[in-house]
C-alpha positions in Angstrom: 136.1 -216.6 -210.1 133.1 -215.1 -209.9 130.9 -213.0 -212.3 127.8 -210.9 -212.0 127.7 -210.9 -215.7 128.3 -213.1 -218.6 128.7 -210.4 -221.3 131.7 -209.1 -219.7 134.1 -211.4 -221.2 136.9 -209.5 -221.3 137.3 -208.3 -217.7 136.8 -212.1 -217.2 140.3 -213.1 -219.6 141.9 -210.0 -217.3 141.1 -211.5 -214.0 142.0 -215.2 -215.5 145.0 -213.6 -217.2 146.0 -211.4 -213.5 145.2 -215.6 -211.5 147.6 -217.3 -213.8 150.2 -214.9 -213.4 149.7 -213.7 -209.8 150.4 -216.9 -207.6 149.5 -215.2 -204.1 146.0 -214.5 -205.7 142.8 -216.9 -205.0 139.7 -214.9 -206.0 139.2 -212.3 -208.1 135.5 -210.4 -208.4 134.4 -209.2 -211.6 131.0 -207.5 -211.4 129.0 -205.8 -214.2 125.3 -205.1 -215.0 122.8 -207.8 -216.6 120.8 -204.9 -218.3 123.7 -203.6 -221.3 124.7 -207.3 -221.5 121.7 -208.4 -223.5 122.8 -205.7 -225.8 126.0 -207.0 -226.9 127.6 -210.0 -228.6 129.4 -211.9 -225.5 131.4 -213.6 -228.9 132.6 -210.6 -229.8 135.4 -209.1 -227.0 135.5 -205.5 -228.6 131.8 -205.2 -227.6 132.6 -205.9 -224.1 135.3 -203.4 -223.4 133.9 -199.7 -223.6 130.8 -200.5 -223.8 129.4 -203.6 -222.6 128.6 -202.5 -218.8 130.1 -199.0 -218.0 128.7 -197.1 -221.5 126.2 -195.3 -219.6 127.8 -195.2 -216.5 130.7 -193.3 -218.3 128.3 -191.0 -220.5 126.4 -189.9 -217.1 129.8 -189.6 -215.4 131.4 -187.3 -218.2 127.9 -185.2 -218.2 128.6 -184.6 -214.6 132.2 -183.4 -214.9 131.4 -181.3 -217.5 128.6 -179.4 -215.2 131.1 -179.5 -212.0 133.5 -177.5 -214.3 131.2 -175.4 -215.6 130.3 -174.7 -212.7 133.7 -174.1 -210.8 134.1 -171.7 -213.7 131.1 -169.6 -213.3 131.3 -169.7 -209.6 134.6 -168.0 -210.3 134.8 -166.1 -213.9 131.8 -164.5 -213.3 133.4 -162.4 -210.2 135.1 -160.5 -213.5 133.9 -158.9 -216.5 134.7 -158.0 -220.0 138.4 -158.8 -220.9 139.1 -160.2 -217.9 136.7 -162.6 -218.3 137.9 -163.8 -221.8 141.6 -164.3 -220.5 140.3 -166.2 -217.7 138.1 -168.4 -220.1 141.8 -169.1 -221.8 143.5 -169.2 -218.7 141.3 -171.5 -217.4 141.0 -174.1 -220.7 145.1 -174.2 -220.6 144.8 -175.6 -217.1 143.1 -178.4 -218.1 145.6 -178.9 -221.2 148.5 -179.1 -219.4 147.0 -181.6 -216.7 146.1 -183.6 -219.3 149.2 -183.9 -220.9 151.3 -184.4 -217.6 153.1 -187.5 -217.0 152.1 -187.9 -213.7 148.4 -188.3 -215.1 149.3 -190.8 -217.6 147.2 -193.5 -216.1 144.0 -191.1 -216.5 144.9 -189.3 -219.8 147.6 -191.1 -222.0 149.7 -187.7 -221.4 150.6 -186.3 -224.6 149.3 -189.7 -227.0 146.0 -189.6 -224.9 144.2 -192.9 -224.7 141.8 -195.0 -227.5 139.0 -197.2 -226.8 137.1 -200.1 -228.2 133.5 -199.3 -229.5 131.0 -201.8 -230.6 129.9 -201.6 -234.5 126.8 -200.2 -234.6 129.0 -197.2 -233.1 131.7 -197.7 -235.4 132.0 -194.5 -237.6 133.5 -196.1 -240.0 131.3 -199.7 -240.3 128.0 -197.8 -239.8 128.5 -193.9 -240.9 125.1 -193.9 -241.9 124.0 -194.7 -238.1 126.3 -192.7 -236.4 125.0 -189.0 -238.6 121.5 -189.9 -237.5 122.6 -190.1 -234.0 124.4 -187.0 -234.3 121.5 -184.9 -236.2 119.2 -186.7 -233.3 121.5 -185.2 -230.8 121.7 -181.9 -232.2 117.6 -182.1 -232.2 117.4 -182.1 -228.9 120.1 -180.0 -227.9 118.2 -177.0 -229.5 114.7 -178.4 -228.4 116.2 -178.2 -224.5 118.1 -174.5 -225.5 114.7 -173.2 -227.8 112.3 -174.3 -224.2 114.8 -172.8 -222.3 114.7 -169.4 -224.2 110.8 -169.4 -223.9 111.0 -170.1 -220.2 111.0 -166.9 -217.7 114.6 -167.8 -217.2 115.1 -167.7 -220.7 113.1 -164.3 -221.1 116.1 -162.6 -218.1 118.4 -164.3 -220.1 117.7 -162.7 -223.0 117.2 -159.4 -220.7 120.8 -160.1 -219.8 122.3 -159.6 -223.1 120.7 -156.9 -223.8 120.4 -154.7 -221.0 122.5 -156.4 -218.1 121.8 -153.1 -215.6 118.7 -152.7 -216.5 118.0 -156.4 -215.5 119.9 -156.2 -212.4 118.1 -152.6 -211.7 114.1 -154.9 -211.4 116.0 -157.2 -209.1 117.1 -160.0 -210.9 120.1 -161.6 -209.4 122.4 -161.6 -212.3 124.8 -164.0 -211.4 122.6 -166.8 -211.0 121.4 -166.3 -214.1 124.6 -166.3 -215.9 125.5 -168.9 -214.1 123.0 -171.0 -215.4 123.9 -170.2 -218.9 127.6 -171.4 -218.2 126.5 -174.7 -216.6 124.2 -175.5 -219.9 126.8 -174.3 -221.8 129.0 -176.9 -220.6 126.5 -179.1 -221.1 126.1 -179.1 -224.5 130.0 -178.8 -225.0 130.5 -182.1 -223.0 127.5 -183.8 -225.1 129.3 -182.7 -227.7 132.8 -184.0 -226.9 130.8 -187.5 -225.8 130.1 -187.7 -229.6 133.2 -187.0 -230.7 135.0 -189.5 -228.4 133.2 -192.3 -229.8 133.5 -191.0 -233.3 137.3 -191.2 -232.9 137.6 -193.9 -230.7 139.9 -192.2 -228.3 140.7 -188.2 -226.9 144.1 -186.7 -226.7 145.3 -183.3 -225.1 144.9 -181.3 -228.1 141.0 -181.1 -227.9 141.7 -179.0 -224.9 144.1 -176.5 -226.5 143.5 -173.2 -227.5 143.2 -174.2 -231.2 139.9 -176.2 -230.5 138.9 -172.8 -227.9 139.2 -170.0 -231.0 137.6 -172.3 -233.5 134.0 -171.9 -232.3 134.6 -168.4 -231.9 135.5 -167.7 -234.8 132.8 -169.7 -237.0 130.7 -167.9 -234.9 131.7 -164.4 -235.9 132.5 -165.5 -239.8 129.0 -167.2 -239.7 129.5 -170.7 -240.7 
């Protein structure tokens, strides 16, 4: 058995674990990165599950979901306006809920219990709080850095035309629904930055984060102001 990394040493018990107990198998390839493995105990086995060589891999990978559905979404809520376009936002959100609480998805999602995972410590909201709210206030940094440059950019400036005047904007030639599109995408952005964080705060998603509950919630601190 062979390893392209000695920090992953619990993928190595599963493939000596899946040897023992599978006769008919002879080899079993476990490969991983050298790079995250200098940055983790190769003692310590809950250091080695999340996040000893997929972490970034998985980061990057839920970023680009959460563009690619942002942008399905824009690509098609933005053929309708007003209402329409808040029921589909709903409509749309509740799709993903009940997919992720299907049984047939329950190797992907955990169906209605969801699924946990293993972080190392100096993730561990509860070993390291202290840690973890400076990453967070770091993220939030530069999530209004990238909105406050994009604001100040021309696309920020037809943006900005946008809410205020959307005719108007579309009246100098300004093709409106690339620019809201953009807006959607960065949108998602942020919101799947944002769900990162909170997957590794709780160690685990379920279903619910996808129902309507968490969708009004936002809205509504919004409007109160808080």
């Amino acid at each position: 058995m062979n390893s392209a990394c000695a920090g992953w040493v619990t993928a190595l018990d599963q493939g000596a674990r899946y040897l023992l107990t599978e006769p008919q198998a002879r080899y079993v390839l476990v490969a991983g990165g050298y790079g995250m493995s200098r940055f983790i105990d190769v003692k310590d086995k809950k250091t080695a599950n999340l996040f000893a060589d997929g972490a970034g891999a998985a980061v990057l990978a839920s970023l680009l979901i959460g563009v690619v559905i942002a942008l399905i979404k824009g690509v098609v809520g933005l053929r309708i306006k007003g209402l329409y376009f808040a029921l589909f936002t709903l409509a749309f959100a509740q799709v993903f809920y009940l997919l992720a609480g299907n049984r047939l998805l329950t190797n992907i999602t955990g169906a209605e219990d969801g699924f946990t995972f293993d972080v190392p410590d100096w993730l561990n909201l509860t070993q390291n709080r202290l840690f973890f709210y400076y990453l967070t206030l770091a993220a939030l940094a530069l999530a209004f850095w990238l909105v406050r440059r994009l604001m100040n950019s021309p696309t920020g400036r037809v943006l900005a035309a946008l809410r205020d005047n959307e005719s108007r904007a579309q009246m100098l030639g300004y093709n409106v629904f690339y620019f809201k599109l953009i807006a959607i995408i960065v949108a998602g952005l942020m919101a799947t930055g944002a769900g990162v964080l909170r997957g590794i705060a709780l160690k685990g998603a379920s279903p619910e984060v996808l129902s309507l509950t968490y969708t009004f919630d936002p809205l509504l601190m919004t409007l109160v102001g808080g």
